[in-house]
OpenMM code with the backbone's topology and positions (N, CA, C; nanometers):
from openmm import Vec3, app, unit

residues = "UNK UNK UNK UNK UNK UNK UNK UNK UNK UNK UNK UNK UNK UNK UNK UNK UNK UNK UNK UNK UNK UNK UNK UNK UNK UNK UNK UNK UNK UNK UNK UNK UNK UNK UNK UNK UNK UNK UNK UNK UNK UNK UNK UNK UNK UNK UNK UNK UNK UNK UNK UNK UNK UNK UNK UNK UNK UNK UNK UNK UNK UNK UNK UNK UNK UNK UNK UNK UNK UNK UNK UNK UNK UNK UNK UNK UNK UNK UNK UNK UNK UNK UNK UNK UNK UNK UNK UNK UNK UNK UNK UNK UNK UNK UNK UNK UNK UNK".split()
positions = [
    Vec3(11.0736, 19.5994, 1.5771),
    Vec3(11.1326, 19.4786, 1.6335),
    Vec3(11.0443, 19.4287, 1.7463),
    Vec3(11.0165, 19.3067, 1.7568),
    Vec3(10.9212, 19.2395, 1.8398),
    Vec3(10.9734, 19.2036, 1.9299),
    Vec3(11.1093, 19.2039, 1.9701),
    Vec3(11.2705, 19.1301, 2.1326),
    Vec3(11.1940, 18.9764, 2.0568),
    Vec3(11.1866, 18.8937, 1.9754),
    Vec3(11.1641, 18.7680, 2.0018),
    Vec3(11.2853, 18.7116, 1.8918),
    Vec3(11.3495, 18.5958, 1.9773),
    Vec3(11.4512, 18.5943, 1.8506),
    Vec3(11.4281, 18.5167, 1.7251),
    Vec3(11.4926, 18.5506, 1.6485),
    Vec3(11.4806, 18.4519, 1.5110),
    Vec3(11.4827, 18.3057, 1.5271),
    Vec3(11.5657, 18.2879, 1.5925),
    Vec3(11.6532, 18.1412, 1.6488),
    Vec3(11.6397, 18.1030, 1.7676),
    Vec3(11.6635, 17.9823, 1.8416),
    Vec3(11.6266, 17.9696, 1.9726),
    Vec3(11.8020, 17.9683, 2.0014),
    Vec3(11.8538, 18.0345, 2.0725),
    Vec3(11.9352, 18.0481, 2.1190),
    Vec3(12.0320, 17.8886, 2.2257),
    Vec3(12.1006, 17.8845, 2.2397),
    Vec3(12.1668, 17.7780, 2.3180),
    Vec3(12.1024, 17.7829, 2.4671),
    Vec3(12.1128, 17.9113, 2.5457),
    Vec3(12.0253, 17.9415, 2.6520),
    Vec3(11.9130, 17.8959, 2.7025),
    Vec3(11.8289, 17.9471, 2.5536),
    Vec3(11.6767, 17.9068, 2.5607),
    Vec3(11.6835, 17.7424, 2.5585),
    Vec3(11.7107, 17.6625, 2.4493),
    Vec3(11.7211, 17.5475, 2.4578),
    Vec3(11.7429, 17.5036, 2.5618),
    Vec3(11.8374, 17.5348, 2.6207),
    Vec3(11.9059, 17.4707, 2.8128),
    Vec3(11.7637, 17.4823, 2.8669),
    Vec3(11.6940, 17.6068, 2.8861),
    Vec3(11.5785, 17.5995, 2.9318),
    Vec3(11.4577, 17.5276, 2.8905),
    Vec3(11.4141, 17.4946, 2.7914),
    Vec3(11.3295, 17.4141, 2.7422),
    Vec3(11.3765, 17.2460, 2.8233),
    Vec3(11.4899, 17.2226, 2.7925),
    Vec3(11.5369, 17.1043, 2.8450),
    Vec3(11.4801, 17.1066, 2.9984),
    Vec3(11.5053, 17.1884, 3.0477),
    Vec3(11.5101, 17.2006, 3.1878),
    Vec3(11.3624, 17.1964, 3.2211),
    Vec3(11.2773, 17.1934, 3.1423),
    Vec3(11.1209, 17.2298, 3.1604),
    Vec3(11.0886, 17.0896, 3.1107),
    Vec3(11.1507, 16.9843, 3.0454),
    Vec3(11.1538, 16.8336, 3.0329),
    Vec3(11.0987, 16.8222, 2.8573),
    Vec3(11.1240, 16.9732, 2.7920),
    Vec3(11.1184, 16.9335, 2.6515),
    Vec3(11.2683, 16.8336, 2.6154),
    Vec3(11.2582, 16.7623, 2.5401),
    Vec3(11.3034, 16.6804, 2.4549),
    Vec3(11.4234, 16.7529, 2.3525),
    Vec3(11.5052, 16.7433, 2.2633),
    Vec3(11.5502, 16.7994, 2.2023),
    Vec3(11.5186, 16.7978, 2.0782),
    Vec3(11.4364, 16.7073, 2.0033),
    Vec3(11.3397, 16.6139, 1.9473),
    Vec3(11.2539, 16.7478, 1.8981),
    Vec3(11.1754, 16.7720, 2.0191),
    Vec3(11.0551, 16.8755, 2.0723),
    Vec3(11.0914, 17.0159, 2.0359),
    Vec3(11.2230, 17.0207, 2.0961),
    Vec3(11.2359, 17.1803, 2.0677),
    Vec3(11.3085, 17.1867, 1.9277),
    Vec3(11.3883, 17.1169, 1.8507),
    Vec3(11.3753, 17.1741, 1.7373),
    Vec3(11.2428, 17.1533, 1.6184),
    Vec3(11.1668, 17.1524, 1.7066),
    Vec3(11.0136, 17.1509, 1.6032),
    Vec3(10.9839, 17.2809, 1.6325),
    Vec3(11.0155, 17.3598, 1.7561),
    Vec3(10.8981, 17.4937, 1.7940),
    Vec3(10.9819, 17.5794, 1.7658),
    Vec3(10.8594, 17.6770, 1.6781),
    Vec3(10.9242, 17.7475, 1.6377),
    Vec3(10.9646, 17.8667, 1.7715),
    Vec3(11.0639, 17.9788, 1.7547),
    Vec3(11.1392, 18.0654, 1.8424),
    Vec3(10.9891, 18.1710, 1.8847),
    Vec3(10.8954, 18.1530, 1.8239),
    Vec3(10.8126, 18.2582, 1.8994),
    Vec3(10.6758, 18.1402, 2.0385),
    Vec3(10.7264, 18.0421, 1.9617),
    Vec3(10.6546, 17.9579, 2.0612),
    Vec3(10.7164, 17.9458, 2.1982),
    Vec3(10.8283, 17.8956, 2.1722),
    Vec3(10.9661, 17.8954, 2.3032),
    Vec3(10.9641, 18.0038, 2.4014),
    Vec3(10.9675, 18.1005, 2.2770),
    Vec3(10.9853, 18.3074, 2.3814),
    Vec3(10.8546, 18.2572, 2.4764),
    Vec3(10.7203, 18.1721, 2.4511),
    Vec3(10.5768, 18.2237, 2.5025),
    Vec3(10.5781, 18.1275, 2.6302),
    Vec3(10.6681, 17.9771, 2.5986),
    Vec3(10.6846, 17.8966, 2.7325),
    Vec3(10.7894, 17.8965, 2.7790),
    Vec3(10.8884, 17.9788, 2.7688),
    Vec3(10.9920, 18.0293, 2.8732),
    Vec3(10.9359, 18.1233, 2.9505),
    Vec3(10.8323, 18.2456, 2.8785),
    Vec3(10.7403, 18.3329, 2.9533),
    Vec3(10.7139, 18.2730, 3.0497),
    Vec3(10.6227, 18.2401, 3.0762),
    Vec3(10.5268, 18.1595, 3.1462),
    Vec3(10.6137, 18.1040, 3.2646),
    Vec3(10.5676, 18.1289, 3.4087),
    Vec3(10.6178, 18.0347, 3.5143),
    Vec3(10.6211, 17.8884, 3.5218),
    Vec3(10.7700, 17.8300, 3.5303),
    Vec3(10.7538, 17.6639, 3.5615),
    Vec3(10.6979, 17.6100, 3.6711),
    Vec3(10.5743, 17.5227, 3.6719),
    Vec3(10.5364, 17.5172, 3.7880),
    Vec3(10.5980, 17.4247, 3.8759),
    Vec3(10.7229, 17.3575, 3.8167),
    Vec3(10.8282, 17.2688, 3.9001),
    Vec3(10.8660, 17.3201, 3.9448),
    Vec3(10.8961, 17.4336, 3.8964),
    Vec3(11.0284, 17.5694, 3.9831),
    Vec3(10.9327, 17.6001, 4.1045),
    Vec3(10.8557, 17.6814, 4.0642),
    Vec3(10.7464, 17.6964, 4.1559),
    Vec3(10.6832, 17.6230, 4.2802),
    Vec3(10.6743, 17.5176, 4.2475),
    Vec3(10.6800, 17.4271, 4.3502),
    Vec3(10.7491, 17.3733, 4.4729),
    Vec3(10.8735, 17.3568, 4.3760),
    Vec3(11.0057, 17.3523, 4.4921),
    Vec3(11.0057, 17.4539, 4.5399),
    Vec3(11.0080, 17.5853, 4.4935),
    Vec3(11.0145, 17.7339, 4.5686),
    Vec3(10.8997, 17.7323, 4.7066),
    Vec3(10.7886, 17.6742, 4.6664),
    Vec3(10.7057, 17.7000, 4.8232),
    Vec3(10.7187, 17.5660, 4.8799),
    Vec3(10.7519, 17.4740, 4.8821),
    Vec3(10.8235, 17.3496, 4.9354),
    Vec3(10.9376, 17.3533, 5.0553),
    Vec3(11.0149, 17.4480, 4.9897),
    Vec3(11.1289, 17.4947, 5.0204),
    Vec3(11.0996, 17.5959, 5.1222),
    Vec3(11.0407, 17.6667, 5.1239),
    Vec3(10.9756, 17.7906, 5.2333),
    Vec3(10.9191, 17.7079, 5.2936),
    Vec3(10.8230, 17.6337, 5.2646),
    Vec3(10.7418, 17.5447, 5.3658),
    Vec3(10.8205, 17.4386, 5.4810),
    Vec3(10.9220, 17.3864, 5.4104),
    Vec3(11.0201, 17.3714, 5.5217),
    Vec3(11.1002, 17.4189, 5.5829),
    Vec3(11.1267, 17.5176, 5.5757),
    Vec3(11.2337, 17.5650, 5.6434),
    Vec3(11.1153, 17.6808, 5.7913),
    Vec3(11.0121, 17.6969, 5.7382),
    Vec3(10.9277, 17.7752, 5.8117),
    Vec3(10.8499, 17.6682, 5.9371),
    Vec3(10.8391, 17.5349, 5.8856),
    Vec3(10.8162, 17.4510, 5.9534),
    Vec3(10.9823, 17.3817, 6.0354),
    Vec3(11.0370, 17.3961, 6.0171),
    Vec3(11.2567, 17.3867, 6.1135),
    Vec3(11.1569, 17.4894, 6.2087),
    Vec3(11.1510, 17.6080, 6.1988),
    Vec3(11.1780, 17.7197, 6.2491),
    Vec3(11.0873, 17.7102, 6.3734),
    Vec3(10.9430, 17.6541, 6.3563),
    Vec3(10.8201, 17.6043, 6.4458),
    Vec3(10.8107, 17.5426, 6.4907),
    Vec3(10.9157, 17.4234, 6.5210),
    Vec3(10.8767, 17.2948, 6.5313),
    Vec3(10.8571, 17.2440, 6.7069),
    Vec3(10.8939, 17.3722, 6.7232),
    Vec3(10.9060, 17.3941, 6.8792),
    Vec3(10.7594, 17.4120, 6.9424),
    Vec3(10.7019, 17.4781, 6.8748),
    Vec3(10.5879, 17.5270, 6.8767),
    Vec3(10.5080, 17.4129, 6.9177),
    Vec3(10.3445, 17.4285, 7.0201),
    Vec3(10.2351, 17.3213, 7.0019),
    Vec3(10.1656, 17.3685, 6.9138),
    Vec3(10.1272, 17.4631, 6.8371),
    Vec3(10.0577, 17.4921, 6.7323),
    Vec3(10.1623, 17.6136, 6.6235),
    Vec3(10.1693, 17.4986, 6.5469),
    Vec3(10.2930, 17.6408, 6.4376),
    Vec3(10.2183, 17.7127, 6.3905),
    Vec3(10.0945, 17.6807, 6.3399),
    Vec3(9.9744, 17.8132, 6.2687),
    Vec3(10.0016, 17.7628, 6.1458),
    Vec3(10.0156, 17.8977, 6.0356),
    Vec3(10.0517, 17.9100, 5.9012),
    Vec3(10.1434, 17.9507, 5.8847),
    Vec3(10.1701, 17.9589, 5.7787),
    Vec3(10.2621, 18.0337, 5.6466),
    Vec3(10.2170, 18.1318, 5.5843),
    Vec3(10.2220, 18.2675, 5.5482),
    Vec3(10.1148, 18.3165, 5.4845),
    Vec3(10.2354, 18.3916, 5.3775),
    Vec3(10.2218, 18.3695, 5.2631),
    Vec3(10.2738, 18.4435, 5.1576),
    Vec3(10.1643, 18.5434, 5.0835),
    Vec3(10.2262, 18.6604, 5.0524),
    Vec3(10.1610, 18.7720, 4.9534),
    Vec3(10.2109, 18.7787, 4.8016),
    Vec3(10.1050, 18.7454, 4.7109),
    Vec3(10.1401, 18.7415, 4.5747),
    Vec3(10.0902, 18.8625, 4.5085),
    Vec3(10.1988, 18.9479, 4.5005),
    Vec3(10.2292, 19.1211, 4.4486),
    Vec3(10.2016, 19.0768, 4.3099),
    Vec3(10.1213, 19.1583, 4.2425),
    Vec3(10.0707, 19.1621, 4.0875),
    Vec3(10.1833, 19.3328, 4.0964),
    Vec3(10.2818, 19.3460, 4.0164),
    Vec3(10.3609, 19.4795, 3.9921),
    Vec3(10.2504, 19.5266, 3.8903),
    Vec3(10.1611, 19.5236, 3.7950),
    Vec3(10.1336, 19.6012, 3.7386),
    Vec3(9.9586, 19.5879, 3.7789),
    Vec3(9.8817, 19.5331, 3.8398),
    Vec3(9.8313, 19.5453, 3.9067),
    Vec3(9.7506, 19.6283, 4.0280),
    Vec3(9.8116, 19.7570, 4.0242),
    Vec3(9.8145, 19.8465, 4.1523),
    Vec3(9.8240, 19.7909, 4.3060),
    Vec3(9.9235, 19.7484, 4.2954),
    Vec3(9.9359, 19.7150, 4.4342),
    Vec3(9.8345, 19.6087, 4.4941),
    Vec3(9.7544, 19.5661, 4.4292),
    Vec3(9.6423, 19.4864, 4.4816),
    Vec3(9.7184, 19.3057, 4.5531),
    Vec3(9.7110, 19.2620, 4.6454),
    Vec3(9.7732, 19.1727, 4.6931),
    Vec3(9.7445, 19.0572, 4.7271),
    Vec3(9.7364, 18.9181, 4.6819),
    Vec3(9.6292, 18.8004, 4.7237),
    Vec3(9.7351, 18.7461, 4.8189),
    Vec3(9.6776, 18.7156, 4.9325),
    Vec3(9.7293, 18.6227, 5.0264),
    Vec3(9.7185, 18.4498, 5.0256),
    Vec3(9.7859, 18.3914, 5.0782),
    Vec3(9.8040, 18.2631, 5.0434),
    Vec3(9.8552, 18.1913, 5.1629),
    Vec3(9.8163, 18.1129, 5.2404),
    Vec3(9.8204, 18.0968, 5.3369),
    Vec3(9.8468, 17.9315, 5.3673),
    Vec3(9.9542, 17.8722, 5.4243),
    Vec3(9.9884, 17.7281, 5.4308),
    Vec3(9.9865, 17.6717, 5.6033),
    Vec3(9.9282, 17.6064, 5.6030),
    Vec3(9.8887, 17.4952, 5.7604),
    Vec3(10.0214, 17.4058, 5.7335),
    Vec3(10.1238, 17.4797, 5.8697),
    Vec3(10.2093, 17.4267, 5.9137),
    Vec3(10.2505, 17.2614, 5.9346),
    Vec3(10.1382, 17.2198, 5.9909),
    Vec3(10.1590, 17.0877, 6.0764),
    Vec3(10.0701, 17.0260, 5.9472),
    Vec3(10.0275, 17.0211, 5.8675),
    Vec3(10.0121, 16.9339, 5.7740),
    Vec3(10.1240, 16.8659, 5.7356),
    Vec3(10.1670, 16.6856, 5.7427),
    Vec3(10.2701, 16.6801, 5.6969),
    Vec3(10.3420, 16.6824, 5.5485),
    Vec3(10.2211, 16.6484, 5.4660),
    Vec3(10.1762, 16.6185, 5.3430),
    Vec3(10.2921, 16.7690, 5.2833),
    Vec3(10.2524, 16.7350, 5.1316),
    Vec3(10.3022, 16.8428, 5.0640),
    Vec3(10.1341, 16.9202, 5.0444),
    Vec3(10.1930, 17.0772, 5.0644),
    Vec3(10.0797, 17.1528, 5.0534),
    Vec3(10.0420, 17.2089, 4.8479),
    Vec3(9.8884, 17.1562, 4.8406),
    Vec3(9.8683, 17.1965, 4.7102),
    Vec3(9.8298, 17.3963, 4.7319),
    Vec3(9.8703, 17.4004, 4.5525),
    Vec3(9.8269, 17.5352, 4.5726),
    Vec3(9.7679, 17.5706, 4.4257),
] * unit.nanometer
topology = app.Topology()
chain = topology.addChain("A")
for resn in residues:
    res = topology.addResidue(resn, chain)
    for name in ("N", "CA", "C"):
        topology.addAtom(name, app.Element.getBySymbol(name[0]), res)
């Protein structure tokens, strides 16, 4: 057994939707295609997620004359522990690319 389902489930579909497939779209792909871009991180989700840190870390500074950075650590679990840092300039007002 491969865990991939036969069928795309009601679930999965919600999610495809939510990723701005079509309904159109997803009943064309087949269920092992779906399993491979539900895999995969949304980078909308993603986005709002350090958006979201980025403001609330910038509330927290605002007091500050120099807030500095942000610095997040991106843990690879299978990886050995190896850790890339990532680092965001506060007082930029812009949205930060990454």
């Amino acid at each position: 057994m491969t865990g991939i389902p036969a069928f795309l489930a009601q679930a999965m579909k919600a999610a495809l939707r939510a990723r701005g497939y079509t309904d159109e779209e997803i009943t064309q792909l087949e269920p092992e295609r779906a399993w491979e871009i539900l895999s995969t991180p949304d980078q909308r989700e993603v986005r709002e997620f350090i958006d979201t840190i980025i403001a609330q870390a910038r509330a927290a500074t605002k007091e500050l004359p120099q807030p500095g950075l942000l610095q997040m650590l991106l843990v690879r679990a299978l990886d050995d522990g190896n850790v890339a840092p990532y680092r965001y300039a506060l007082m930029i007002p812009s949205k930060i690319s990454f």
